[in-house]
C-alpha positions as CSV (number, residue, x, y, z in Angstrom):
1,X,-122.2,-91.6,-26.4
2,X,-120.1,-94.3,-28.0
3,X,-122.0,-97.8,-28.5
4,X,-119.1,-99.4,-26.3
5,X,-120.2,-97.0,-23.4
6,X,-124.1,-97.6,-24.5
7,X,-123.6,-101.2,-24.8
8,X,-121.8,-101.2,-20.7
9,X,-124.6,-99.5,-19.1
10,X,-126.9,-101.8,-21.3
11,X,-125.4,-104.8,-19.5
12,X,-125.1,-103.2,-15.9
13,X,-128.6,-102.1,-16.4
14,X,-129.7,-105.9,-17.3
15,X,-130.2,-107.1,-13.8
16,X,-132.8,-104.6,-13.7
17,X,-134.9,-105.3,-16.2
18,X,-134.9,-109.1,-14.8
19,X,-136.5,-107.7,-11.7
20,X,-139.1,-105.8,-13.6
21,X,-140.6,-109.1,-14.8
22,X,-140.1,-109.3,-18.9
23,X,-141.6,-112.1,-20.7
24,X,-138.3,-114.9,-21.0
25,X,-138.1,-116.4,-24.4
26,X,-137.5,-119.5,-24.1
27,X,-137.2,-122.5,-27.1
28,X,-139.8,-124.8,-24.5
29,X,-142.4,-122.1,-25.6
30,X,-142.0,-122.9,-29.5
31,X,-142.5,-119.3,-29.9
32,X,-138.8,-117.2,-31.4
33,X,-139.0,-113.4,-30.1
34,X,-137.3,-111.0,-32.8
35,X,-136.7,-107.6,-32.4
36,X,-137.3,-105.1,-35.8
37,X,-136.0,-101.5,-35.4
38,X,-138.2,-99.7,-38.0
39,X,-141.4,-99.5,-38.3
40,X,-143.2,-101.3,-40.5
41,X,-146.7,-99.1,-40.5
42,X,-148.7,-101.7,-43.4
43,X,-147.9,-104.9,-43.9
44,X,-149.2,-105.2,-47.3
45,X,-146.4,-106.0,-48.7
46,X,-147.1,-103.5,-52.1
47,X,-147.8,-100.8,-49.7
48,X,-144.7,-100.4,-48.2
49,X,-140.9,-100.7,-49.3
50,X,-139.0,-101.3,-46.3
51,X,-136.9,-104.2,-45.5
52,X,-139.3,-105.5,-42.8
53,X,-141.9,-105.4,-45.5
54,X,-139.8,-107.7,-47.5
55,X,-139.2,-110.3,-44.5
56,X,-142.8,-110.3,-43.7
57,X,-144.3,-110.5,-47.5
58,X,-142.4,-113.9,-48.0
59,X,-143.7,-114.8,-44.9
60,X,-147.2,-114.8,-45.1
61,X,-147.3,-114.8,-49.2
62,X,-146.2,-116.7,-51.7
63,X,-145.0,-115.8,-55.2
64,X,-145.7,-117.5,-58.7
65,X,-141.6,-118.6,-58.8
66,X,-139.2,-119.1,-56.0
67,X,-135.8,-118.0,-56.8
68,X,-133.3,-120.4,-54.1
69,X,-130.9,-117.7,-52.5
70,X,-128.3,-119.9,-52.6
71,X,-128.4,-121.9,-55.9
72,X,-130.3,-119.0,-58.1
73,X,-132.1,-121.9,-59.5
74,X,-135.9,-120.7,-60.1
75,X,-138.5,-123.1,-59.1
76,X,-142.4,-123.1,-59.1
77,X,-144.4,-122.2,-56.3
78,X,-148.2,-121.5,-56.2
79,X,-147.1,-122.1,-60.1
80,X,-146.3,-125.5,-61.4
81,X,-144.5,-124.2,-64.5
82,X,-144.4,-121.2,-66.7
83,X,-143.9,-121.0,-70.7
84,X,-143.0,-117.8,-73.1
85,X,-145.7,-117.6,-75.1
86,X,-143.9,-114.6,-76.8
87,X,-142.2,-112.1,-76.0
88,X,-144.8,-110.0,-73.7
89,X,-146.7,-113.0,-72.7
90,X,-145.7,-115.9,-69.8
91,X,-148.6,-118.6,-69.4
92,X,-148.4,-120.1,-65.5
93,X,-149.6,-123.6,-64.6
94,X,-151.2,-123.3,-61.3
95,X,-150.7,-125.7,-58.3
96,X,-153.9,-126.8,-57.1
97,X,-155.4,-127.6,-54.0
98,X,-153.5,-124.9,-52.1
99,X,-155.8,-122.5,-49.5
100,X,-155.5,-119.2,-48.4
101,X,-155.2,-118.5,-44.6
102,X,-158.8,-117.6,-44.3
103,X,-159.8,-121.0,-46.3
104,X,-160.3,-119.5,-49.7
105,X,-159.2,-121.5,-52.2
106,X,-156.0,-120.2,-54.4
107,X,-156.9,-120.6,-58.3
108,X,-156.9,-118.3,-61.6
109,X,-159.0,-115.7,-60.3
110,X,-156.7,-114.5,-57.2
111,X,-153.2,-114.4,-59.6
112,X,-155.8,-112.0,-62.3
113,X,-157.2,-109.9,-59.2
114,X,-153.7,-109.2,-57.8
115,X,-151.9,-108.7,-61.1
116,X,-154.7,-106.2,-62.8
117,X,-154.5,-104.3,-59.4
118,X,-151.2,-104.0,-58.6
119,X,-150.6,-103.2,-62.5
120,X,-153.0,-100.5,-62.2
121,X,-150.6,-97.3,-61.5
122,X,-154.5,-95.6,-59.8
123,X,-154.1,-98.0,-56.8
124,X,-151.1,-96.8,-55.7
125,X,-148.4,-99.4,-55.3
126,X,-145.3,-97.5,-53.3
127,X,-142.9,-98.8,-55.9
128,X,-144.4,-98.9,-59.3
129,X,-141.0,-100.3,-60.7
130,X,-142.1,-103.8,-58.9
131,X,-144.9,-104.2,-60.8
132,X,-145.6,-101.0,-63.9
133,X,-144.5,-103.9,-66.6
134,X,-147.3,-106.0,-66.0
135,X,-149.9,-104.9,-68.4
136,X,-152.8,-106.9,-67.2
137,X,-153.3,-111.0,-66.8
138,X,-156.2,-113.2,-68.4
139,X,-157.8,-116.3,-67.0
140,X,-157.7,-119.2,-69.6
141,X,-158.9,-122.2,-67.2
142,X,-159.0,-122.5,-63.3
143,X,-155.5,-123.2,-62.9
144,X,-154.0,-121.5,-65.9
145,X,-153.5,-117.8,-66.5
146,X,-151.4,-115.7,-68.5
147,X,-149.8,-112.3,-67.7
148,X,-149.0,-109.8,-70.4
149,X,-146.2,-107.3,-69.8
150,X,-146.5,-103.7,-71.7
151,X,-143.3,-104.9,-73.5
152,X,-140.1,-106.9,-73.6
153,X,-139.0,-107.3,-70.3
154,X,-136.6,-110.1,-70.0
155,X,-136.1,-109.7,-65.8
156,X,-139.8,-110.7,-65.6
157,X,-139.3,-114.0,-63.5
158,X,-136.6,-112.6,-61.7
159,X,-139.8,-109.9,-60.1
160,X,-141.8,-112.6,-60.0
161,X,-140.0,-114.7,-57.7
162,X,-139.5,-111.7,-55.9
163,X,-141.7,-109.1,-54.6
164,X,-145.0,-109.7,-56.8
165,X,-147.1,-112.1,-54.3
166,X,-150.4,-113.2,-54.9
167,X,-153.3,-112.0,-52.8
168,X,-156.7,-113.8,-52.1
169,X,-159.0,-112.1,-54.6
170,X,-162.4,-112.3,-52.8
171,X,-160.4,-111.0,-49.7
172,X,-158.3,-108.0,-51.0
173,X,-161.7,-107.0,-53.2
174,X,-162.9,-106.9,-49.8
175,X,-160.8,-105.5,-47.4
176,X,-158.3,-103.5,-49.6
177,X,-154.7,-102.3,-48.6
178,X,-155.5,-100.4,-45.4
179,X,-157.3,-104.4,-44.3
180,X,-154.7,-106.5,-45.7
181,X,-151.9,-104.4,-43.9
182,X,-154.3,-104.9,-40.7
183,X,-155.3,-108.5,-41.3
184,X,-152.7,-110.2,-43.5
185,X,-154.1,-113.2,-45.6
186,X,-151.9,-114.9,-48.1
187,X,-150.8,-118.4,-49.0
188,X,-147.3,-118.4,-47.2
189,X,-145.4,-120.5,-44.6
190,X,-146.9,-118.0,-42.0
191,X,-150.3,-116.7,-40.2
192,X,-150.3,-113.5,-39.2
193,X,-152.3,-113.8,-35.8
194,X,-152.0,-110.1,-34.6
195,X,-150.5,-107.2,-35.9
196,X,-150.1,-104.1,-33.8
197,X,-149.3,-101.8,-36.8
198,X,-145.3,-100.0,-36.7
199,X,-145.5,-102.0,-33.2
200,X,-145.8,-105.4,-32.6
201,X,-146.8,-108.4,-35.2
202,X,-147.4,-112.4,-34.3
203,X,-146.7,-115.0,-36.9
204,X,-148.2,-118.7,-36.5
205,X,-146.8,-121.8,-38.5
206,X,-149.4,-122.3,-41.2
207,X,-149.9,-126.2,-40.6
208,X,-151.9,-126.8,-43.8
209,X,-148.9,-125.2,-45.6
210,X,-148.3,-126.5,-49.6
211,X,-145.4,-128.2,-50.8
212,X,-143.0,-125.1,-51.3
213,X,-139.6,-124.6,-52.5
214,X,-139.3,-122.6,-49.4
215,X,-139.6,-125.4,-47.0
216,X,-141.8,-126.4,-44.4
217,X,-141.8,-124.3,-41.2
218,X,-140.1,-125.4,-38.5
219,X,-140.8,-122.9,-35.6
220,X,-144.3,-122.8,-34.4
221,X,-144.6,-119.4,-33.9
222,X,-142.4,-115.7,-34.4
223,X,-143.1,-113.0,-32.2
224,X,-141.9,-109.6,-33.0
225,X,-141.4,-106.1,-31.8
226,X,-140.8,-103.0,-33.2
227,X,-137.8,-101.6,-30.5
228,X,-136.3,-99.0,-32.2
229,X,-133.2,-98.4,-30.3
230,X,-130.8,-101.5,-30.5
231,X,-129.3,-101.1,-27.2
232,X,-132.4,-102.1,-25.6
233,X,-132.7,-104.6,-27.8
234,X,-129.3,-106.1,-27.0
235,X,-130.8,-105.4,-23.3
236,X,-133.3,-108.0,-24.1
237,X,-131.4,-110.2,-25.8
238,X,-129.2,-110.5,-22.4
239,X,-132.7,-110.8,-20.0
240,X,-133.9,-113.4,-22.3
241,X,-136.9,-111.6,-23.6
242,X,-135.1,-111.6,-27.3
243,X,-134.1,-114.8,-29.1
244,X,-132.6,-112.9,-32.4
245,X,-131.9,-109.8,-33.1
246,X,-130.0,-108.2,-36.7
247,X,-128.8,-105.0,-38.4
248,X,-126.6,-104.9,-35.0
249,X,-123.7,-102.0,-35.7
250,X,-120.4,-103.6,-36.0
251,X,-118.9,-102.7,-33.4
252,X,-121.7,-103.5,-30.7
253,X,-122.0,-107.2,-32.7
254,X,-118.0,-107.8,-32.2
255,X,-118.3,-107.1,-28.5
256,X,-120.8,-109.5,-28.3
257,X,-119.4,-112.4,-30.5
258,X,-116.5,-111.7,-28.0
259,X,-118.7,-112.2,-25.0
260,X,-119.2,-116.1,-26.7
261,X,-122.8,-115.8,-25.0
262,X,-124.7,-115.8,-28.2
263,X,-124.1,-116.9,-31.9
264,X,-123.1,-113.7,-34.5
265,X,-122.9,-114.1,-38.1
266,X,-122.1,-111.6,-40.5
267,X,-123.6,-111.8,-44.2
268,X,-122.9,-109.4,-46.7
269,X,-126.0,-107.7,-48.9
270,X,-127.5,-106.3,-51.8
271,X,-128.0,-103.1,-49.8
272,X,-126.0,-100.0,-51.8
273,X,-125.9,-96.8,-49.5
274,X,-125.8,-93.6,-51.5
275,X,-126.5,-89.7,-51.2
276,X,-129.1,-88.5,-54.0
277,X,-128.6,-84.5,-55.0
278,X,-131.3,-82.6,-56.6
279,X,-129.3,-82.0,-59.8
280,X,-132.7,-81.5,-61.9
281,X,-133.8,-78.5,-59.2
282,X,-137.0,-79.9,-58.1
283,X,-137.0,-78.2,-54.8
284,X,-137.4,-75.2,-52.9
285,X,-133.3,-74.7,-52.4
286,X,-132.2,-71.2,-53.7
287,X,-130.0,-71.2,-54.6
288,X,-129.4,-74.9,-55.4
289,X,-125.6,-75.5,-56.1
290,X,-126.6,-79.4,-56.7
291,X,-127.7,-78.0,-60.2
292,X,-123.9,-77.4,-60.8
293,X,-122.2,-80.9,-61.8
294,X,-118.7,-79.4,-60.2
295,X,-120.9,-78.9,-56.9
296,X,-121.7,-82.7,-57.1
297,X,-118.4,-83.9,-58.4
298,X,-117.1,-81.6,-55.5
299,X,-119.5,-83.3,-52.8
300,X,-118.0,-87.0,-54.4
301,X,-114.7,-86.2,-53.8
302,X,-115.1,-85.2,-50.4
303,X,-116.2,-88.1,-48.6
304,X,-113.6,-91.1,-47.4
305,X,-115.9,-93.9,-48.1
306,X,-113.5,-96.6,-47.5
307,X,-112.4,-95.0,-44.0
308,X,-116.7,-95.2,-43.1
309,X,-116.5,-99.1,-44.2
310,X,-113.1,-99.8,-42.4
311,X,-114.5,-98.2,-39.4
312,X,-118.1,-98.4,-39.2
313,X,-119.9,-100.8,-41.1
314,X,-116.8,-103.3,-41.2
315,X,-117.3,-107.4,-41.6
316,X,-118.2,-108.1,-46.0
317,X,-119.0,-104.4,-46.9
318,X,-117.2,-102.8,-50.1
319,X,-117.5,-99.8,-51.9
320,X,-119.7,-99.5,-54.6
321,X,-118.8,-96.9,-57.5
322,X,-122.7,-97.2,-59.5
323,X,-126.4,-96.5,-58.8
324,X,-126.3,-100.7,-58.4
325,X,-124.9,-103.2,-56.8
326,X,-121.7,-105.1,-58.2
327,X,-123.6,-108.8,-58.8
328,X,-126.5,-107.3,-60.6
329,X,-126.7,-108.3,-64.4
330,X,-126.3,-105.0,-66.0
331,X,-124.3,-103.7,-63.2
332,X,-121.4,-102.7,-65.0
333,X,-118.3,-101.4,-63.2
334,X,-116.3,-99.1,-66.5
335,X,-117.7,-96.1,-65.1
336,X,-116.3,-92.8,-63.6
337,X,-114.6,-93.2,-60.1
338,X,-113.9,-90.6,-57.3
339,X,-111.1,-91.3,-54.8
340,X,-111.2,-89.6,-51.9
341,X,-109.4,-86.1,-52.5
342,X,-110.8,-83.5,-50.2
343,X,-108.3,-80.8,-52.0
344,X,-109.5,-81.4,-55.2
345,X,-113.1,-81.2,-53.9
346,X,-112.0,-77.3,-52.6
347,X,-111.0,-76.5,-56.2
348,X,-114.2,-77.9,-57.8
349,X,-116.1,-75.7,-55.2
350,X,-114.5,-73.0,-55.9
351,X,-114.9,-73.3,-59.9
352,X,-118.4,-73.4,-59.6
353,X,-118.7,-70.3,-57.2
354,X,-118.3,-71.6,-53.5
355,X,-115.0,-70.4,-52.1
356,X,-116.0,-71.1,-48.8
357,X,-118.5,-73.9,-49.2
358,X,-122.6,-73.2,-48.8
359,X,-125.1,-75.0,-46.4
360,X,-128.0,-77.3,-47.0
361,X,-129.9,-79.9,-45.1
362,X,-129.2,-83.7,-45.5
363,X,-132.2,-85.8,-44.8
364,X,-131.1,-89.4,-43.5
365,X,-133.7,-92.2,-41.6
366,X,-130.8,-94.6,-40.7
367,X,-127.2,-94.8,-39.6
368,X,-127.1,-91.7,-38.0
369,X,-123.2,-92.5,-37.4
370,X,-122.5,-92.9,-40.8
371,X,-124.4,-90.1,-41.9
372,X,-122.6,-87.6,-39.3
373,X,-119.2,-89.2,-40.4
374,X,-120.3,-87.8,-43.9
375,X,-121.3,-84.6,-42.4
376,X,-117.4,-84.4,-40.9
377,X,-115.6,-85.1,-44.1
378,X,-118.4,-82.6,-46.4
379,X,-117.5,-79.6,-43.4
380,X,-113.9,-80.1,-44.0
381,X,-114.2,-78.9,-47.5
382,X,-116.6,-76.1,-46.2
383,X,-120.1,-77.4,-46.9
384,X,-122.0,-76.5,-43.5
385,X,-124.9,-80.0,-43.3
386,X,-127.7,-79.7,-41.0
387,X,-128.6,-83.5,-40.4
388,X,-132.7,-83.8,-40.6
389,X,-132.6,-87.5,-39.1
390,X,-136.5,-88.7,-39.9
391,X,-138.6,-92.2,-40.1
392,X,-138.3,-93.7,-43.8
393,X,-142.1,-93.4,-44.6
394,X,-141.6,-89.7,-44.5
395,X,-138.6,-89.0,-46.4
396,X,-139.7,-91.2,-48.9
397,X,-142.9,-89.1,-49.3
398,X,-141.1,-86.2,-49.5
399,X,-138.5,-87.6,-52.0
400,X,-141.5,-88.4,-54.3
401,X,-142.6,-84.8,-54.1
402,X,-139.0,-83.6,-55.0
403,X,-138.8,-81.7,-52.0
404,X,-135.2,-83.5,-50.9
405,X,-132.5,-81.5,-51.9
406,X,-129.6,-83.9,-50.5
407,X,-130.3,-87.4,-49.2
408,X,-128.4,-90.3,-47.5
409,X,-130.8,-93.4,-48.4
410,X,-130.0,-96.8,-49.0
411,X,-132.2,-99.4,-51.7
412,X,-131.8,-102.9,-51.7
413,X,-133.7,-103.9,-54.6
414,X,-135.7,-106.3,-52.9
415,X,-132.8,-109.0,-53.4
416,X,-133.3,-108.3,-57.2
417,X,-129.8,-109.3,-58.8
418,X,-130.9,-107.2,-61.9
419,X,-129.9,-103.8,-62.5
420,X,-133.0,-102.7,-63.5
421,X,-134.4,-103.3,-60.0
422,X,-132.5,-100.4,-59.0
423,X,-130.6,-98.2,-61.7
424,X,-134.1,-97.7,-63.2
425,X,-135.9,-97.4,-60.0
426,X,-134.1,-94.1,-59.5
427,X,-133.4,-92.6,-63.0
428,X,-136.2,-93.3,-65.6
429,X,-138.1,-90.1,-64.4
430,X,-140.1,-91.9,-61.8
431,X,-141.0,-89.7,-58.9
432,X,-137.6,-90.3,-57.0
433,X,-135.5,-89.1,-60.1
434,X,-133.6,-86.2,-59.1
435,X,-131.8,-85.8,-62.2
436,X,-134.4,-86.0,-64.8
437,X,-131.9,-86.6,-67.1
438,X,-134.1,-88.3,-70.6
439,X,-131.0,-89.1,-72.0
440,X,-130.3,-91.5,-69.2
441,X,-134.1,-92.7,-69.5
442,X,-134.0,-93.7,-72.5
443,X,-130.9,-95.8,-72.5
444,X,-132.6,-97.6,-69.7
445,X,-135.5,-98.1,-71.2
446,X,-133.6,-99.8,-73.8
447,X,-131.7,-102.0,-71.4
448,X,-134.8,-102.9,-69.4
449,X,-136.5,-104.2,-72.5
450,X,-134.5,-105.8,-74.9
451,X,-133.9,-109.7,-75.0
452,X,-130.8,-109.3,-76.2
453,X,-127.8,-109.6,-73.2
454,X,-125.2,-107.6,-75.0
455,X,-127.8,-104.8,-75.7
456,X,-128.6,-104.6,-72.0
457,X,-124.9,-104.4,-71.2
458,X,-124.6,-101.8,-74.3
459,X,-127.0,-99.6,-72.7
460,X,-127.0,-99.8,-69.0
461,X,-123.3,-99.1,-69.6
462,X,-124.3,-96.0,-71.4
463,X,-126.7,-95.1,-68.5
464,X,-124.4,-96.1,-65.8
465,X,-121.4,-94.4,-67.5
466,X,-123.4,-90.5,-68.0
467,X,-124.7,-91.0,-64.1
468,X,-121.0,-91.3,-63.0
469,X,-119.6,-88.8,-65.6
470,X,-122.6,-86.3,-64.2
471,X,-121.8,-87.4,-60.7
472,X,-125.9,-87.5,-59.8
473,X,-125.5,-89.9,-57.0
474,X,-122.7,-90.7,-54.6
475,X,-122.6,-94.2,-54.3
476,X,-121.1,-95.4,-50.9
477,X,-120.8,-98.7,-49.7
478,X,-122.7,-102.0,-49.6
479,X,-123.6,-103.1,-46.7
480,X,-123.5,-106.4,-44.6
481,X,-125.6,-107.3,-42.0
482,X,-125.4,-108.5,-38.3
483,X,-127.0,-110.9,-36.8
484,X,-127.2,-111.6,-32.9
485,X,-129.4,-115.0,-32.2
486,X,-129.0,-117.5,-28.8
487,X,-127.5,-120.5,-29.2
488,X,-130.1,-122.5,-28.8
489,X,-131.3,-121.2,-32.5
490,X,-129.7,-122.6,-35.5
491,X,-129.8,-120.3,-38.6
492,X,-127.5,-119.7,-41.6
493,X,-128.5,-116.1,-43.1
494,X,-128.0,-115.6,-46.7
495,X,-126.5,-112.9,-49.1
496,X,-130.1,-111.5,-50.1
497,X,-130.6,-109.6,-47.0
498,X,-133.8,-111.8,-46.3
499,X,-134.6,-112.9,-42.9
500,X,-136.3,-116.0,-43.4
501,X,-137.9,-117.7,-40.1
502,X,-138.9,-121.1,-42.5
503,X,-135.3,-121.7,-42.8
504,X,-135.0,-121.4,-38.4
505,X,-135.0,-124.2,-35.7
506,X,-133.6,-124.9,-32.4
507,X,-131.3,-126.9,-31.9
């Protein structure tokens, strides 16, 4: 079914669910009604790596540093300042008299607890890239403390205004993941009242909330819903039980902007789509053919990824040619390009044994259109895809267990605009590395650590240049995001893919 069909029968069907009695939303209320389409299983934000996990972490915690999306300017937050004491070690100046949700105060101790836990690779943080340079952190007073990293790592405040948040330390001692994700505490702009986990989550204006670079909430409280299908979202968004809605499909989001009932903004994003192969052979495929490089030059050369962006994602998406996205510092774009040439992809196929193509399974958790409009162009040049469509949480854990031999995923860095946030996310050995190529490790692990610009450009280009010429990944696209929100709310979303509800109000 087409999502012009879908999206008729959505509206005829409207009248229906009117009669059925759903909740209105309604600005009078104070309370905005969102709509999420994944499931977001913990809410701890260092136990999950979704893009709902990202929204609700700066939410209800705050970070050391505040990077503004706009400006890029970095300014404190639960920190007053921050000085390089050398190279490894940054000494924070805390603010005080801030509280934690549950009334514990914020000091030293909490910013020691969190970082010597996350730090701690035994606990289990889903993406150890976020936080494995942190060696450990040191009280010195109260309101001073200093973190050590393992060693040079010069996009240290960039992580620190991003995903590391600080947790309350008598809490989290406490309660642990599994609690936090079930009772979020934290410092930030938000409560979390209830929490229905991969369901339904309530957010409350923290009123005692510090004077943040993030801004004072405005909206007294967020309500949302896990509906996983976006035509019923857009149902709801019509009946009035849906104040905001995003990650609308193009094509569904022009229909409505032409409708002129509601307000649609487009905004591109960090967000790189790509298909991983299992060049390094890590699983159970046998034969694997992604072992061959000609296979996975082959399976590059097949797909027409600007005819997917011209008609499917649309609005401010581009192509991306690296494992990165274009803005990132280290991102360098001198690598090795593949232009759609289906012929040539034949020829390839047929050098490395595969006259008439082979099967395998492509594991995909999103964009099931875009991931069949792959499947179309790959069976043109004779490779038979079985589409095994399945929620992120479980791919993921099956990626990290090498057991993925082809993958359509998509990482936006957590709105990291350093290469490292991604490039070496996926190809420093890690558990999602299907290439395993040490070579390529060690260049990055170079690049991540020196303080020295041109020696990070030096070596990510190496890295980024060997990953192209060995055709590991196929980069795709980056993507932009729609979002679908009454009139009645006023919102400007920003590049960084981050849907902040501080920066919301009516009108």
């Amino acid at each position: 079914m087409t999502h012009s069909v879908s999206l008729k029968m959505t509206i005829a069907a409207l009248a229906l669910s009117v009669a059925a009695g759903e909740a209105m939303a309604d600005k009078a209320s104070g309370t905005l009604y969102a709509g999420f389409t994944k499931e977001l299983e913990n809410v701890d934000s260092y136990f999950n790596s979704s893009r709902e996990g990202v929204v609700m972490q700066r939410a209800i915690w705050d970070g050391l540093i505040y990077r503004d999306p706009i400006t890029n300017e970095y300014k404190g937050n639960l920190a007053e300042s921050w000085t390089w004491v050398d190279d490894t070690t940054l000494e924070f100046k805390l603010r005080q008299g801030i509280t934690f949700h549950n009334g514990e105060p914020f000091n030293a101790d909490d910013v020691v607890y969190t970082v010597n836990f996350v730090a701690d690779e035994s606990n289990g943080v889903k993406t150890q890239r976020n936080v494995n340079w942190m060696k450990s952190a040191e009280k010195i007073d109260d309101y001073t403390v200093r973190i050590y990293l393992k060693e040079k790592f010069p996009a240290a405040i960039e992580f620190l205004s991003g995903p590391v948040s600080i947790y309350p330390n008598e809490y989290y001692a406490e309660v642990g993941p599994s609690g936090m994700g079930l009772k979020p505490v934290g410092t930030g702009p938000y409560k979390a009242v209830e929490v229905v986990p991969g369901q339904h989550f309530v957010l409350e204006k923290n009123e005692n909330y510090h004077d943040s670079p993030k801004g004072q909430p405005s909206i007294e409280k967020v309500d949302i819903r896990t509906i996983p299908d976006v035509n019923t979202q857009i149902a709801e968004l019509f009946s009035g039980s849906l104040d905001l809605i995003w990650q609308v499909p193009a094509d569904q989001a022009q229909k409505l902007e032409q409708m002129g009932q509601f307000t649609v903004a487009n905004e591109s994003t960090m967000r790189v789509g790509y298909i991983s192969m299992d060049a390094a052979g890590r699983s159970s495929m046998d034969p694997n053919p992604f072992t061959d490089v000609r296979v996975r030059k082959a399976v590059n050369y097949a797909i027409d990824r600007q005819a997917i962006v011209d008609n499917l994602l649309k609005g401010k998406s581009i192509l991306v040619n690296t494992p990165c996205f274009p803005s990132q510092f280290g991102c360098v774009q001198d690598v090795t390009v593949y232009d759609y040439n289906p012929e040539k992809a034949k020829a390839l196929l047929a050098e490395a044994g595969y006259p008439d193509g082979f099967e395998t399974d492509l594991y995909a958790y999103r964009n099931r259109d875009y991931a069949e409009a792959v499947i179309s162009f790959l069976g043109e040049v004779g490779i038979k895809v079985n589409l095994k469509y399945m929620q992120y949480s479980a791919i993921r854990e099956l990626n990290m267990k090498g057991e993925v031999p082809f993958n359509f995923s998509t990482w936006g860095s957590y709105s990291i605009n350093d290469a490292s946030a991604m490039v070496s996310q996926f190809f420093k050995l890690g558990s999602l590395d299907d290439a395993r190529d040490e070579g390529v490790a060690a260049d990055l692990a170079t690049a991540d650590t020196s303080t020295d610009p041109a020696t990070r450009i030096e070596y990510y280009t190496k890295a980024l240049q060997r990953i192209t010429d060995q055709a590991y990944w196929v980069p795709l696209f980056s993507y932009n995001t729609n979002y679908v929100f009454k009139t009645d709310v006023d919102y400007t979303p920003t590049p960084d893919e981050v849907l902040r509800f501080t920066t919301m109000s009516w009108k």
